[in-house]
TORNUTI-374095 format. One line per field, with one value per atom (N, C-alpha, C): residue number from 1; residue in three letters; x, y, z; atom name. Coordinates in nm, 3 decimals. Example, Ala and Ser with C-alpha at 12.3 -4.5 7.8 and 13.67 -1.06 7.14 Angstrom:
BEGIN
num: 1 1 1 2 2 2 .
residu: ala ala ala ser ser ser .
X: 1.319 1.230 1.320 1.285 1.367 1.290 .
Y: -0.569 -0.450 -0.330 -0.225 -0.106 0.003 .
Z: 0.780 0.780 0.780 0.708 0.714 0.787 .
atome: N CA C N CA C .
% end
This chain:
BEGIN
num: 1 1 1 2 2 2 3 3 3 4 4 4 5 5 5 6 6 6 7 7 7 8 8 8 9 9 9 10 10 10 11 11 11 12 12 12 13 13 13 14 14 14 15 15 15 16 16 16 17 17 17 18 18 18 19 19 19 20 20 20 21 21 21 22 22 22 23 23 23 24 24 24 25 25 25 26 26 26 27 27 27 28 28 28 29 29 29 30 30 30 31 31 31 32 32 32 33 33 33 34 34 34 35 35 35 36 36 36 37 37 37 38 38 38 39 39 39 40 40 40 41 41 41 42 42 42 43 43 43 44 44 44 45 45 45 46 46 46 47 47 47 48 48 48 49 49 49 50 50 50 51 51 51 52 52 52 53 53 53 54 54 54 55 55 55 56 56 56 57 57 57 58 58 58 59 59 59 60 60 60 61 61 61 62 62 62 63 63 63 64 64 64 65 65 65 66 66 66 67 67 67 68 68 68 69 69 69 70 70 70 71 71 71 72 72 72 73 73 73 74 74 74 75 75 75 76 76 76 77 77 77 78 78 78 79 79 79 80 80 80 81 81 81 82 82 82 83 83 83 84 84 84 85 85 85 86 86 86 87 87 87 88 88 88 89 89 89 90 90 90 91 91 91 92 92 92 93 93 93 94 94 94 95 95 95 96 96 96 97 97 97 98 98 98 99 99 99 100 100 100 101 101 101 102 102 102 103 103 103 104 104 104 105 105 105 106 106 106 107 107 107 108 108 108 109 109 109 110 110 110 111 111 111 112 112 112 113 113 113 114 114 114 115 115 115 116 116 116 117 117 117 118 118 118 119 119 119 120 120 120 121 121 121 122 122 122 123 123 123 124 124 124 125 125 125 126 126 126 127 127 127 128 128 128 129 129 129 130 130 130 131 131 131 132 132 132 133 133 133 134 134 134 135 135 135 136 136 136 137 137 137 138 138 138 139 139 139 140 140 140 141 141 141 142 142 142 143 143 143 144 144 144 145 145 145 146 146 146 147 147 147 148 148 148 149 149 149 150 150 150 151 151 151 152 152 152 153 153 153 154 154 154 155 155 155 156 156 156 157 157 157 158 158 158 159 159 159 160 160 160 161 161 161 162 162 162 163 163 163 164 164 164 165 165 165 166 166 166 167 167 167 168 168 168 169 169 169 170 170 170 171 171 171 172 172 172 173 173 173 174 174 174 175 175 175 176 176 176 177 177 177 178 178 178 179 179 179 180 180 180 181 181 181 182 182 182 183 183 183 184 184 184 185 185 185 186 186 186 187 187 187 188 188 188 189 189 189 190 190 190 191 191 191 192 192 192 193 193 193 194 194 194 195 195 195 196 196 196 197 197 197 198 198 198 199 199 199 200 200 200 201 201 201 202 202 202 203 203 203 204 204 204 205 205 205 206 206 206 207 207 207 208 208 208 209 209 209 210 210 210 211 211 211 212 212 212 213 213 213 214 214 214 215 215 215 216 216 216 217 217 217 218 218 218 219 219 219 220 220 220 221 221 221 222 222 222 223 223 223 224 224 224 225 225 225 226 226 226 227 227 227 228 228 228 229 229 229 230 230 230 231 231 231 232 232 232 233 233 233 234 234 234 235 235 235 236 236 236 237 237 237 238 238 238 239 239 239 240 240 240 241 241 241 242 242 242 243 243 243 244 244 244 245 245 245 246 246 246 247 247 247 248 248 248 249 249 249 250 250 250 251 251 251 .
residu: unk unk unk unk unk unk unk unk unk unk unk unk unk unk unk unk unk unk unk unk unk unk unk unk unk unk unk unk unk unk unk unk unk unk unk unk unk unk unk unk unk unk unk unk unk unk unk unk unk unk unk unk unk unk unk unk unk unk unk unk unk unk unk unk unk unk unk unk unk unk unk unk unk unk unk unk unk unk unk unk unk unk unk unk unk unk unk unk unk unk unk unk unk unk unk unk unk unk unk unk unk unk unk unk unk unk unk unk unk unk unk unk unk unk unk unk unk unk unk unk unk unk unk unk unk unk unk unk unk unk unk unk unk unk unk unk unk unk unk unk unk unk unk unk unk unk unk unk unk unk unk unk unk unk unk unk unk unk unk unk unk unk unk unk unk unk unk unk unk unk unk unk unk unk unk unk unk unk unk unk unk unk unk unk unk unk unk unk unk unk unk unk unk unk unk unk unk unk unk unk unk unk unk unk unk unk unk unk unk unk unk unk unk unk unk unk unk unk unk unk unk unk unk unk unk unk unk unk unk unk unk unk unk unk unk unk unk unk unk unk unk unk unk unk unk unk unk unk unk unk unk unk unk unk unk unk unk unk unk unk unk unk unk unk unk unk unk unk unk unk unk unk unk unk unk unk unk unk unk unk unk unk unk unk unk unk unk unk unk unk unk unk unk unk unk unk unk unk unk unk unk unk unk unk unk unk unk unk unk unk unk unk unk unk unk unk unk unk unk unk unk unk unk unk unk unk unk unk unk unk unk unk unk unk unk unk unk unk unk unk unk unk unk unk unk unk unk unk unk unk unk unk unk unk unk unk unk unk unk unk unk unk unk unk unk unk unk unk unk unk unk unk unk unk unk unk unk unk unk unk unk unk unk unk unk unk unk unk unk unk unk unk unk unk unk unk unk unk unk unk unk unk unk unk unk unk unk unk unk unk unk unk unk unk unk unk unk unk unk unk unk unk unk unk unk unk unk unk unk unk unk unk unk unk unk unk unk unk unk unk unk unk unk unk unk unk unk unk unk unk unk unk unk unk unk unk unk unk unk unk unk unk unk unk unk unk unk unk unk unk unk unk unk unk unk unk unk unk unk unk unk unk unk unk unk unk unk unk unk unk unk unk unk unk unk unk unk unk unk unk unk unk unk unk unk unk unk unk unk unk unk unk unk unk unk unk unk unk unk unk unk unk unk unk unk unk unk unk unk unk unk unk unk unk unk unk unk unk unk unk unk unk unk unk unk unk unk unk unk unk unk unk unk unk unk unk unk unk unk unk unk unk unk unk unk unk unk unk unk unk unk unk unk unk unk unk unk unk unk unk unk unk unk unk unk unk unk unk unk unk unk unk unk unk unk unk unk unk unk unk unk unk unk unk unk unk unk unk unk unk unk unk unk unk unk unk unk unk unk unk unk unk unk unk unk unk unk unk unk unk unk unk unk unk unk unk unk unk unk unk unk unk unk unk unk unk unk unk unk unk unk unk unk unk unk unk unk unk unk unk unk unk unk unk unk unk unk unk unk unk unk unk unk unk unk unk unk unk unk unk unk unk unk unk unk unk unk unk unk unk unk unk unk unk unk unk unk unk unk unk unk unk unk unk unk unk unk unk unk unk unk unk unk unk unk unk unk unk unk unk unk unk unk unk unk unk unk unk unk unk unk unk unk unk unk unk unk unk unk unk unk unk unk unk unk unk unk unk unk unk unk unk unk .
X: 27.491 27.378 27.405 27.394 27.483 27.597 27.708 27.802 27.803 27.692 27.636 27.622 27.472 27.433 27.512 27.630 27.733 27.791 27.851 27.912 27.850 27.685 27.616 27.591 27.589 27.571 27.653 27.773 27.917 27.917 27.870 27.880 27.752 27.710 27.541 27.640 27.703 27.770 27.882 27.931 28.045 27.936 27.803 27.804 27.765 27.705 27.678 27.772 27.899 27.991 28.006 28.041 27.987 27.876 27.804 27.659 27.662 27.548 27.522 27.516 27.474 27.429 27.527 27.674 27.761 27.774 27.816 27.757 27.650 27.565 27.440 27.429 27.492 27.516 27.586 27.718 27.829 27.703 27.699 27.654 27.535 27.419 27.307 27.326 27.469 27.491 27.602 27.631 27.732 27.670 27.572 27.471 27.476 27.348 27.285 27.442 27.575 27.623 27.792 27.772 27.855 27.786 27.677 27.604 27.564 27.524 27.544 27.656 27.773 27.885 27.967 27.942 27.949 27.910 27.745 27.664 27.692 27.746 27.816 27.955 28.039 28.165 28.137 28.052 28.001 27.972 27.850 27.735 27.758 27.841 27.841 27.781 27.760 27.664 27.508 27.456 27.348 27.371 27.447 27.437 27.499 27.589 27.645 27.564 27.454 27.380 27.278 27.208 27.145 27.213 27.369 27.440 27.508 27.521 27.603 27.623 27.467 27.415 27.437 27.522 27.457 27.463 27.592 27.610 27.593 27.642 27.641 27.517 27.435 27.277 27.223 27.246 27.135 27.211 27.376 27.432 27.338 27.335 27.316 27.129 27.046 26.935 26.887 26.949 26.959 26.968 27.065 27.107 27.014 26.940 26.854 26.687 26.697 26.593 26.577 26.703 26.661 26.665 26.743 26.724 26.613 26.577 26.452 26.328 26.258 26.133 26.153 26.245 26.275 26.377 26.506 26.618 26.644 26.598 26.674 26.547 26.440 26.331 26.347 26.389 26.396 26.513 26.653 26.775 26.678 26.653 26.591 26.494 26.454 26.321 26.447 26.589 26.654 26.724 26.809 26.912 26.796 26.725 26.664 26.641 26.573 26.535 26.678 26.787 26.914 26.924 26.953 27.041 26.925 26.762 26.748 26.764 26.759 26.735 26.875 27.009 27.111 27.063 26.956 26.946 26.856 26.791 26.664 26.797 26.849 26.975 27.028 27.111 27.208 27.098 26.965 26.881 26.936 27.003 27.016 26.941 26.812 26.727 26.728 26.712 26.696 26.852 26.886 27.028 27.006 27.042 27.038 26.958 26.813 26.753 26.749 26.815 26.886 26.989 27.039 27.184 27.173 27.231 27.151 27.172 27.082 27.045 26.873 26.832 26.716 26.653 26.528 26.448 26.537 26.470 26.522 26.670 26.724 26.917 26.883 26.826 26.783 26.738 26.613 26.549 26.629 26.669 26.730 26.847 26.935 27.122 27.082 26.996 26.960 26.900 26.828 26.719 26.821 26.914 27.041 27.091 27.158 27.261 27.228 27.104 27.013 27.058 27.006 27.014 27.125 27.231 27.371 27.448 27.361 27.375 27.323 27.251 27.154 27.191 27.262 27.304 27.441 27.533 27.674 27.604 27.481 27.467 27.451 27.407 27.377 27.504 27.608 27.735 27.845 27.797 27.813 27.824 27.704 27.616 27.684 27.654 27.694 27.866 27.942 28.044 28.067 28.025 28.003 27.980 27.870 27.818 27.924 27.999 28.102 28.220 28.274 28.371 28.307 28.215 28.168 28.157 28.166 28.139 28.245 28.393 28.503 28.596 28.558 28.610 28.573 28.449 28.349 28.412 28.435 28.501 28.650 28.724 28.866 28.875 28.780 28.749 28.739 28.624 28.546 28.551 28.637 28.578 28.480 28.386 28.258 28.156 28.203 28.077 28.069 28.202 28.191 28.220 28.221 28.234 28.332 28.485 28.574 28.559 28.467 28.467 28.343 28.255 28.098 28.140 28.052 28.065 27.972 27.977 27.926 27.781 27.644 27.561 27.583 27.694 27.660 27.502 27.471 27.312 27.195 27.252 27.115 27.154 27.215 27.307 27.250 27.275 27.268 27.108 27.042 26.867 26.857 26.853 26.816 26.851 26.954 26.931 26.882 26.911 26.843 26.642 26.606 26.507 26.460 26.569 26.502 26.542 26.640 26.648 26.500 26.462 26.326 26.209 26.244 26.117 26.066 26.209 26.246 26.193 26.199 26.204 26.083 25.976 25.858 25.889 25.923 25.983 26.056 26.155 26.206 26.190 26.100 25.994 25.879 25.845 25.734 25.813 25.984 26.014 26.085 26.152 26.174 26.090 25.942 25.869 25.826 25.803 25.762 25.864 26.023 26.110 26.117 26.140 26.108 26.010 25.901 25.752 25.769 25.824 25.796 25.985 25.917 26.072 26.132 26.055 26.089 26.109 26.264 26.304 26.229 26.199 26.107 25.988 25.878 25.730 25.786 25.872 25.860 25.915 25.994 26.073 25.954 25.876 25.771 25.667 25.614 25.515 25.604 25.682 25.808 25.767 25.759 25.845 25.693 25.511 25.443 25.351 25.403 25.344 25.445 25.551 25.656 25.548 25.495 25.479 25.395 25.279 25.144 25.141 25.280 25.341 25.299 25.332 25.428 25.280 25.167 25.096 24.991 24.987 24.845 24.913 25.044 25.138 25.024 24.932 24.891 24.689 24.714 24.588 24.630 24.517 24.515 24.561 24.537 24.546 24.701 24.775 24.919 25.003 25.009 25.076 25.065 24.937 24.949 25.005 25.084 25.117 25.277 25.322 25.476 25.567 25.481 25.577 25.611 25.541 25.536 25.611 25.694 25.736 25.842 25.947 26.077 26.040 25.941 25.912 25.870 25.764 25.709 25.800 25.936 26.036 26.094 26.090 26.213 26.123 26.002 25.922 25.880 25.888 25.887 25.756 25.731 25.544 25.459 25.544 25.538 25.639 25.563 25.674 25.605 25.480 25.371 25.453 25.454 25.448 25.572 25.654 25.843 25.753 25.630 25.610 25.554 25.442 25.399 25.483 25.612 25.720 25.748 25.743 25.841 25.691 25.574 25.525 25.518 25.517 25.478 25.605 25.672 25.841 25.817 25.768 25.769 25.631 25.543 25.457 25.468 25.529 25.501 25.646 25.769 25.872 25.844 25.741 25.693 25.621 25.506 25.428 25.521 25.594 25.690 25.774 25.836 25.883 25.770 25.691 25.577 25.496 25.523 25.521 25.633 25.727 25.870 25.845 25.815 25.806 25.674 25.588 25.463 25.459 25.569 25.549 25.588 25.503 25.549 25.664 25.645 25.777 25.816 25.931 26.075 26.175 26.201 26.290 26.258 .
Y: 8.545 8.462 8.314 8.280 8.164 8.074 8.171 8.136 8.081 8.174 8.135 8.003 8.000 7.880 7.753 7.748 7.643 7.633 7.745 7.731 7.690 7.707 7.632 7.469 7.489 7.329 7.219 7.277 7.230 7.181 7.297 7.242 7.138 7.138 7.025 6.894 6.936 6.793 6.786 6.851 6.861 6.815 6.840 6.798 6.665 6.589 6.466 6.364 6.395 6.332 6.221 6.218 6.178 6.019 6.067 6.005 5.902 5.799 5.682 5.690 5.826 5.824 5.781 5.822 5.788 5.642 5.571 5.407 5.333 5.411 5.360 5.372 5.481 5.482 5.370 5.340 5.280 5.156 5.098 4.961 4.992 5.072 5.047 5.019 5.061 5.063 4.960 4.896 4.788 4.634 4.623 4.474 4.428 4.463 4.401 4.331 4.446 4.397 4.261 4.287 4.212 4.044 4.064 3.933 3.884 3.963 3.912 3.837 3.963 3.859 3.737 3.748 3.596 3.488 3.515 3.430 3.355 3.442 3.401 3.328 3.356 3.292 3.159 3.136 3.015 2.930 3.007 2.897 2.917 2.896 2.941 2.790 2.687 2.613 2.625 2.723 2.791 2.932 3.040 3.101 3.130 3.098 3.061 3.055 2.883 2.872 3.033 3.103 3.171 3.328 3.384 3.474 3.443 3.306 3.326 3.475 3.485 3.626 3.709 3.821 3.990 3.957 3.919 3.943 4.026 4.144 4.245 4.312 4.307 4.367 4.248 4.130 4.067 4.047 4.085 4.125 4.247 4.359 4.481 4.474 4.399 4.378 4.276 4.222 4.101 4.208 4.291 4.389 4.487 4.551 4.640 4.534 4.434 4.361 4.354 4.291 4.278 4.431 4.518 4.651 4.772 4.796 4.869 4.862 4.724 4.743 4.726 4.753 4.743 4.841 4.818 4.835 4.966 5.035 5.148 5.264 5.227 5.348 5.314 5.223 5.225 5.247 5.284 5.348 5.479 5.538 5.677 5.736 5.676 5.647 5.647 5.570 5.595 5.702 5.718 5.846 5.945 5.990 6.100 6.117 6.023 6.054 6.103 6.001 6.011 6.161 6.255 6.354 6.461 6.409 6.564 6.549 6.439 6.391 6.405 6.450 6.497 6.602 6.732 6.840 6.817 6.740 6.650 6.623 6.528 6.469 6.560 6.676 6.719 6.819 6.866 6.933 7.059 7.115 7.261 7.302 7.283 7.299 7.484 7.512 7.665 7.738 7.661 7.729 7.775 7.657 7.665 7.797 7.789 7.896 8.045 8.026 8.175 8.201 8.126 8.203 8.286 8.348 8.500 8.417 8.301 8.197 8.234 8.251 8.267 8.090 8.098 7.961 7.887 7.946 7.853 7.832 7.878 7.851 7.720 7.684 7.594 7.469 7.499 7.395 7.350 7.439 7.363 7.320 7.389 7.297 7.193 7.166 7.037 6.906 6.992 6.869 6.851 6.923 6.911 6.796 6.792 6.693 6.580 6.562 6.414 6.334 6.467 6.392 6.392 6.438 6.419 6.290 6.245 6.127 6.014 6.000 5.950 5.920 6.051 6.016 5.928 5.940 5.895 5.760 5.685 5.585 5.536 5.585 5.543 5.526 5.616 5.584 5.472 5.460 5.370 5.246 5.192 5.117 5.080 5.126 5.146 5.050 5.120 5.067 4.955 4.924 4.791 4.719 4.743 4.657 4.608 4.723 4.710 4.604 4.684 4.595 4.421 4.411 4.270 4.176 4.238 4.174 4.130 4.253 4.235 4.097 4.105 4.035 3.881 3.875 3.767 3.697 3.780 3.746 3.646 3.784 3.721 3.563 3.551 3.404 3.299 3.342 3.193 3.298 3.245 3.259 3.235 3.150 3.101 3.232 3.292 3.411 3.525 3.532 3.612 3.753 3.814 3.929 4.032 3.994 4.007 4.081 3.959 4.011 4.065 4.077 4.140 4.281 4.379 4.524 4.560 4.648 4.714 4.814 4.762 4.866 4.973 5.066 5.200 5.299 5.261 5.364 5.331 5.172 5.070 5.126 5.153 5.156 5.321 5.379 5.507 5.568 5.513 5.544 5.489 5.351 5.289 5.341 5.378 5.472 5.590 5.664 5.785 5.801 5.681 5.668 5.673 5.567 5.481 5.616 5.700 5.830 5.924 5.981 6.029 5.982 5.790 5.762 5.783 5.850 5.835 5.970 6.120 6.210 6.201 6.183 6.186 6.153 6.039 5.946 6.046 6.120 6.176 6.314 6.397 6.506 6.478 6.393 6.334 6.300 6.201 6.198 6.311 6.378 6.494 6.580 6.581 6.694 6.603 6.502 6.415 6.415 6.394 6.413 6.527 6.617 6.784 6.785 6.761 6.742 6.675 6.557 6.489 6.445 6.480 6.502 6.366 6.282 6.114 6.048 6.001 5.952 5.799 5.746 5.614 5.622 5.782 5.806 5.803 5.908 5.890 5.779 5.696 5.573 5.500 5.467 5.355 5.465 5.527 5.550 5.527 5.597 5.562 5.399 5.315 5.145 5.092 5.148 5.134 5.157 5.317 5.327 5.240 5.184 5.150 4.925 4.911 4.795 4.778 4.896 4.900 4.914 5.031 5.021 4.852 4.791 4.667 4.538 4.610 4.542 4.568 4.684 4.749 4.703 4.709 4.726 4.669 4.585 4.529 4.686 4.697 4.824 4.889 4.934 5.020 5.188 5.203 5.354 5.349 5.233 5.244 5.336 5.431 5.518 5.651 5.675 5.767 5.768 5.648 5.596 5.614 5.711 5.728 5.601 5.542 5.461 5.313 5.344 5.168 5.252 5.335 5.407 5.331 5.281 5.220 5.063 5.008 4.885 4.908 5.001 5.038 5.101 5.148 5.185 5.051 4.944 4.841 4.750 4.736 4.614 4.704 4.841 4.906 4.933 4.966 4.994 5.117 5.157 5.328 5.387 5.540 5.637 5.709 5.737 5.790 5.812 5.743 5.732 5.867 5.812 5.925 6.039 6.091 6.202 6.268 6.203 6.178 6.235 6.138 6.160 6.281 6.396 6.457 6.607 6.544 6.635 6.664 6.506 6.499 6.584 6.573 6.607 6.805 6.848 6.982 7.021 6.960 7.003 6.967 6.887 6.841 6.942 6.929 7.034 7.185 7.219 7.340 7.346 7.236 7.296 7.257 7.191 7.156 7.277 7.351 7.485 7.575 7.600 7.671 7.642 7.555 7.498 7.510 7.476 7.552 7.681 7.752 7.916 7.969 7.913 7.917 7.862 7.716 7.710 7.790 7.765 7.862 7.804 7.698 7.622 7.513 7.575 7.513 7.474 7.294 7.229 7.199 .
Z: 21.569 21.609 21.574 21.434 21.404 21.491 21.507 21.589 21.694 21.802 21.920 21.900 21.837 21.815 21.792 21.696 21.681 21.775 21.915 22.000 22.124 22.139 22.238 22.199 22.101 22.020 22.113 22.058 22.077 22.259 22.329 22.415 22.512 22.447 22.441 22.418 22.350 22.288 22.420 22.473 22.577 22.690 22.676 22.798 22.856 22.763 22.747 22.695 22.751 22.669 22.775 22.893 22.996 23.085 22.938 23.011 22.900 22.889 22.830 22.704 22.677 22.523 22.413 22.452 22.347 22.353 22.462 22.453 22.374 22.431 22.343 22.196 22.128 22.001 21.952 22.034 21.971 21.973 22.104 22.097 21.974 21.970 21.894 21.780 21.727 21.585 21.575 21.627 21.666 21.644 21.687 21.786 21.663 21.566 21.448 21.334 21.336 21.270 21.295 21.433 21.467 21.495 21.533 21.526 21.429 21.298 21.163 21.085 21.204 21.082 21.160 21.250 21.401 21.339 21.322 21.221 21.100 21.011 20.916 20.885 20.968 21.049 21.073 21.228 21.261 21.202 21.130 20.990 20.871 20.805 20.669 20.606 20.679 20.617 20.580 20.677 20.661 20.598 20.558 20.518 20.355 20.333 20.193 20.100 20.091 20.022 19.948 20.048 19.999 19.929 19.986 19.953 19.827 19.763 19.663 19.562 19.519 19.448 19.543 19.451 19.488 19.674 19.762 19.907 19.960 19.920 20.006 20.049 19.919 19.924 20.025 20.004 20.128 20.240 20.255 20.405 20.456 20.329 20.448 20.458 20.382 20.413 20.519 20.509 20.696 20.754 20.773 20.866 20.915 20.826 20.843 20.910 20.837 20.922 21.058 21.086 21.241 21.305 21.269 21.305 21.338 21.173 21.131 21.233 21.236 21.295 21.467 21.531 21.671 21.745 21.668 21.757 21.711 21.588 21.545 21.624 21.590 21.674 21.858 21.848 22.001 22.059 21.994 22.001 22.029 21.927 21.908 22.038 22.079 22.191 22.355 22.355 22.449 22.457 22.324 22.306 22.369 22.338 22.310 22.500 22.530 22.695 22.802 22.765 22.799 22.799 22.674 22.636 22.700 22.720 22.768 22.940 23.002 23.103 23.205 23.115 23.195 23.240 23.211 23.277 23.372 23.353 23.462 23.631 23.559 23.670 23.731 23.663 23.708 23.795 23.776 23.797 23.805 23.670 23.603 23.468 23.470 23.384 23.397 23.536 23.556 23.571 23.579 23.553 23.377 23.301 23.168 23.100 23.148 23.117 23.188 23.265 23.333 23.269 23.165 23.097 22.994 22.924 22.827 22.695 22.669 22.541 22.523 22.395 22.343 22.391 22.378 22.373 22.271 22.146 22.055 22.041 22.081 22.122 22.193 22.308 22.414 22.332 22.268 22.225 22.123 22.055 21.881 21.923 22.003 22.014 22.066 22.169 22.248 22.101 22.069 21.935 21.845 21.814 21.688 21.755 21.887 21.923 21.939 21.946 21.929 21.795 21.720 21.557 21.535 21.567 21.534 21.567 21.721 21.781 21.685 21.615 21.556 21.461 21.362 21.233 21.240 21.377 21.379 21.384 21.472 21.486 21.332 21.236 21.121 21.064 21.048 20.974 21.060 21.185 21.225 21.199 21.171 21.150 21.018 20.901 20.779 20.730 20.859 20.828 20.869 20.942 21.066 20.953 20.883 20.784 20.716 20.620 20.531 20.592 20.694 20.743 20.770 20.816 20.867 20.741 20.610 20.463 20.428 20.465 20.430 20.523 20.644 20.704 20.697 20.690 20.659 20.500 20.409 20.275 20.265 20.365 20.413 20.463 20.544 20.594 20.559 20.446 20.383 20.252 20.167 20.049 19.948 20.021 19.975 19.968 20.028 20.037 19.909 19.884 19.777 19.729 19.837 19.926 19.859 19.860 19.792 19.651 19.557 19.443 19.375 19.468 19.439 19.441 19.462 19.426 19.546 19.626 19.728 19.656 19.718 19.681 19.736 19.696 19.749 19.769 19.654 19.586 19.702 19.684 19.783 19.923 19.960 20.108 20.156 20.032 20.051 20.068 19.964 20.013 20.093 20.125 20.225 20.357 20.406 20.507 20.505 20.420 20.402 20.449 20.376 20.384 20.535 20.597 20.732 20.805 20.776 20.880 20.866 20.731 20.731 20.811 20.815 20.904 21.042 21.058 21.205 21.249 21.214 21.191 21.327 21.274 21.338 21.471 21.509 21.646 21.709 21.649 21.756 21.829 21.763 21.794 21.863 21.882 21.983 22.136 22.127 22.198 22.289 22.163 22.234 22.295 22.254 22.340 22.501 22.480 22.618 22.714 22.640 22.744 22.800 22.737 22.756 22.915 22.863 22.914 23.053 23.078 23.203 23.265 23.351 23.427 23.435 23.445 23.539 23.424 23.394 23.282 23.244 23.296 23.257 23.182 23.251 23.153 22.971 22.943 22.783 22.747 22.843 22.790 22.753 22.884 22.856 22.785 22.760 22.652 22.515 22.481 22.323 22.343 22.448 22.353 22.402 22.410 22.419 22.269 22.244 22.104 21.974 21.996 21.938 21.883 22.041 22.028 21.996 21.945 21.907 21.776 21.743 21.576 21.515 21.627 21.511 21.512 21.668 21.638 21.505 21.488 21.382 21.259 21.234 21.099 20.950 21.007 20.860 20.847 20.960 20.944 20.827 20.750 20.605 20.680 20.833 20.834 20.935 20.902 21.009 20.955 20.839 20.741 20.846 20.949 20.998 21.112 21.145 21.311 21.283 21.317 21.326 21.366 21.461 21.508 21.439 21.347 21.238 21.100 21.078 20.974 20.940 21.009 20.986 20.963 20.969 20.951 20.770 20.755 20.630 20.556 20.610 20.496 20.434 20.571 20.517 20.435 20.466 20.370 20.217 20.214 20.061 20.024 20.169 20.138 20.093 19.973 19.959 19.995 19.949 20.067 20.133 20.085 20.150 20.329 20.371 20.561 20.543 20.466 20.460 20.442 20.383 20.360 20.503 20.545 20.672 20.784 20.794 20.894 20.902 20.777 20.762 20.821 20.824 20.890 21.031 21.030 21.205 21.278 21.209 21.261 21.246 21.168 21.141 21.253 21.223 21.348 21.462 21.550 21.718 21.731 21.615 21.666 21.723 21.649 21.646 21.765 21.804 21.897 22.027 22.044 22.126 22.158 22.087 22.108 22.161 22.104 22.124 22.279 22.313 22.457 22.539 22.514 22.577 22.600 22.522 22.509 22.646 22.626 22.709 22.860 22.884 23.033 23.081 23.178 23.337 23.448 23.452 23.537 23.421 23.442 23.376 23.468 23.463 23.494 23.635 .
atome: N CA C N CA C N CA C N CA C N CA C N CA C N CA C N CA C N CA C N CA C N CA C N CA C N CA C N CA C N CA C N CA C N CA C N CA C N CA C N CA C N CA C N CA C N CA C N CA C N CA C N CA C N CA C N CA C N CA C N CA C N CA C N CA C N CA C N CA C N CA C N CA C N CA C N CA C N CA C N CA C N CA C N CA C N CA C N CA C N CA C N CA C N CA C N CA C N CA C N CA C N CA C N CA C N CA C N CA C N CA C N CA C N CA C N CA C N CA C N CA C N CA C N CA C N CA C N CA C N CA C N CA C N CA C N CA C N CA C N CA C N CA C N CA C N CA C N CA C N CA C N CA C N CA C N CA C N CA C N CA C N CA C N CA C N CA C N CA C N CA C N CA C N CA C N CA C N CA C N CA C N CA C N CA C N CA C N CA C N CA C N CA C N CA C N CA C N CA C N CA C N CA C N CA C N CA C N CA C N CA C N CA C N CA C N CA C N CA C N CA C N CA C N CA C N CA C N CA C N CA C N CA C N CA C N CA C N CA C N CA C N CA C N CA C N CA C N CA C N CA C N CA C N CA C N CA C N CA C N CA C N CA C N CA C N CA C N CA C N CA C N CA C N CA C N CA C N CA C N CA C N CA C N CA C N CA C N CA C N CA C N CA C N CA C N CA C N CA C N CA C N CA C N CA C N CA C N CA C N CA C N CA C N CA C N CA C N CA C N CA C N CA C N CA C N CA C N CA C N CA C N CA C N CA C N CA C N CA C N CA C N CA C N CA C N CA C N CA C N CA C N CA C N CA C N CA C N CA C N CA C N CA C N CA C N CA C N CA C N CA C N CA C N CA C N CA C N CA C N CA C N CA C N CA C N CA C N CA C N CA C N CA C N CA C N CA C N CA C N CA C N CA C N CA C N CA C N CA C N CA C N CA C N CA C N CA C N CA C N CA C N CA C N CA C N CA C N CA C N CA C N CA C N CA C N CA C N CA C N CA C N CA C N CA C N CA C N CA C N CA C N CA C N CA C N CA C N CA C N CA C N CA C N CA C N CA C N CA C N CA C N CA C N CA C N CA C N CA C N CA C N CA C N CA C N CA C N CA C N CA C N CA C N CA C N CA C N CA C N CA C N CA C .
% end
C-alpha cells in the first residue's frame, strides 16, 4: 500500500515535470534573492551603513520581507492551481480515476507533490540567500559577510515557521482548484482573499484569516495564527477529501 503510494507519487511528479510549475518554483525562490544581492552590489552606499552588525540576519530578514507578505503565499496560490490544472488541461481527470487507485491515493500523491514543490521552493530560497551573502562578501568587503557567522537557528525557524503559515493557504487552494475547473476562478479568489489578508492585517480577529498568516509570522505577532494554520490545514484537507469522495461528476 505504501509502495503504491510512493510509486503514484513519483509519477505526479513525472507528470508535471513538463508544465510551469517547476519554473515557477525556481523563479519564486530565485526573485527576492537575486535582487537583494544586485542591490547590494550596486548600492553598497546605501546598504553597508546599516549591515555592518550581525549581516546575514538582516540579509536573510530583507529577504523574507519582501517575500513573506506577498510573493511566498502567492507562489503557493499559483503552484497549487498549475499542478492540479494539468488534469483539467490534459482533460484526464476520468481517466485518472478509472485507474485501480483508491481516492485517497488520488487526493494525497496529488496534495504531497504540491508541498514538495513548495518545500524545494523554500530550500531554494534558503540557499539563494546564502550564496547571495557569500558573493556579496567576495565583492565588497565592507559588508562583512565573510567573517560574521551564518544564523543557522534564525534561518531554520524562520522558515519553518513561514512553512506552517502556509499550511492553511494551501488546503483551501487545493480544494478550489480541485473544485472549479477554469484555472483563473481559484487563481483570482487565492490573490483576492490574499489582498484582503494584507488589508484587515491590523484587525484584532486577522489571526483567524489564513491568508494574513505569513505576514503575522514575519512581523512576530505570536504564534497563535501557526496554531490556527495548522487547523485550517487538517480540516478543509479533510472536508476536501470528503468531497472528492462524494462528487458525482469528476473531472
Amino acid at each position: 500500500m505504501a509502495l503504491a503510494f510512493v510509486l503514484n507519487t513519483k509519477s505526479e511528479i513525472l507528470k508535471i515535470r513538463k508544465t510551469a510549475a517547476y519554473w515557477l518554483t525556481i523563479a519564486g525562490a530565485a526573485l527576492v534573492p537575486l535582487m537583494m544581492t544586485a542591490a547590494y552590489i550596486l548600492r553598497p552606499d546605501v546598504f553597508v551603513p546599516g549591515m555592518k552588525a550581525d549581516p546575514w540576519t538582516r540579509h536573510l530578514m530583507g529577504c523574507w520581507e519582501s517575500a513573506a507578505a506577498f510573493l511566498l503565499p502567492m507562489y503557493v496560490i499559483l503552484v497549487t492551481s498549475l499542478v492540479v490544472q494539468t488534469e483539467y488541461k490534459n482533460n484526464t481527470w476520468k481517466q485518472v480515476y478509472a485507474t485501480p487507485r483508491s481516492y485517497g491515493d488520488i487526493y494525497f500523491s496529488k496534495f504531497l507533490v504540491i508541498h514538495l514543490l513548495i518545500l524545494s521552493c523554500f530550500i531554494l530560497f534558503n540557499t539563494l540567500v546564502l550564496l547571495g551573502g557569500l558573493l556579496t562578501g567576495l565583492l565588497n568587503a565592507d559588508y562583512h559577510f565573510l567573517e560574521s557567522t551564518v544564523p543557522w537557528k534564525t534561518m531554520l525557524i524562520l522558515g519553518s515557521k513561514l512553512y506552517v503559515s502556509i499550511l492553511g493557504i494551501t488546503a483551501i487552494q487545493y480544494w478550489l482548484s480541485l473544485r472549479l475547473k477554469n484555472y483563473i476562478m481559484p487563481l483570482g479568489i487565492g490573490l483576492a482573499l490574499l489582498i484582503t489578508g494584507l488589508i484587515i492585517l491590523r484587525w484584532d480577529k486577522v489571526i483567524y484569516f489564513p491568508y494574513a498568516y505569513t505576514t503575522l509570522t514575519y512581523i512576530k505577532a505570536g504564534n497563535k495564527h501557526e496554531y490556527y494554520s495548522l487547523i485550517w490545514f487538517a480540516v478543509i484537507t479533510m472536508l476536501g477529501f470528503i468531497d472528492t469522495i462524494n462528487r458525482k461528476e469528476r473531472g
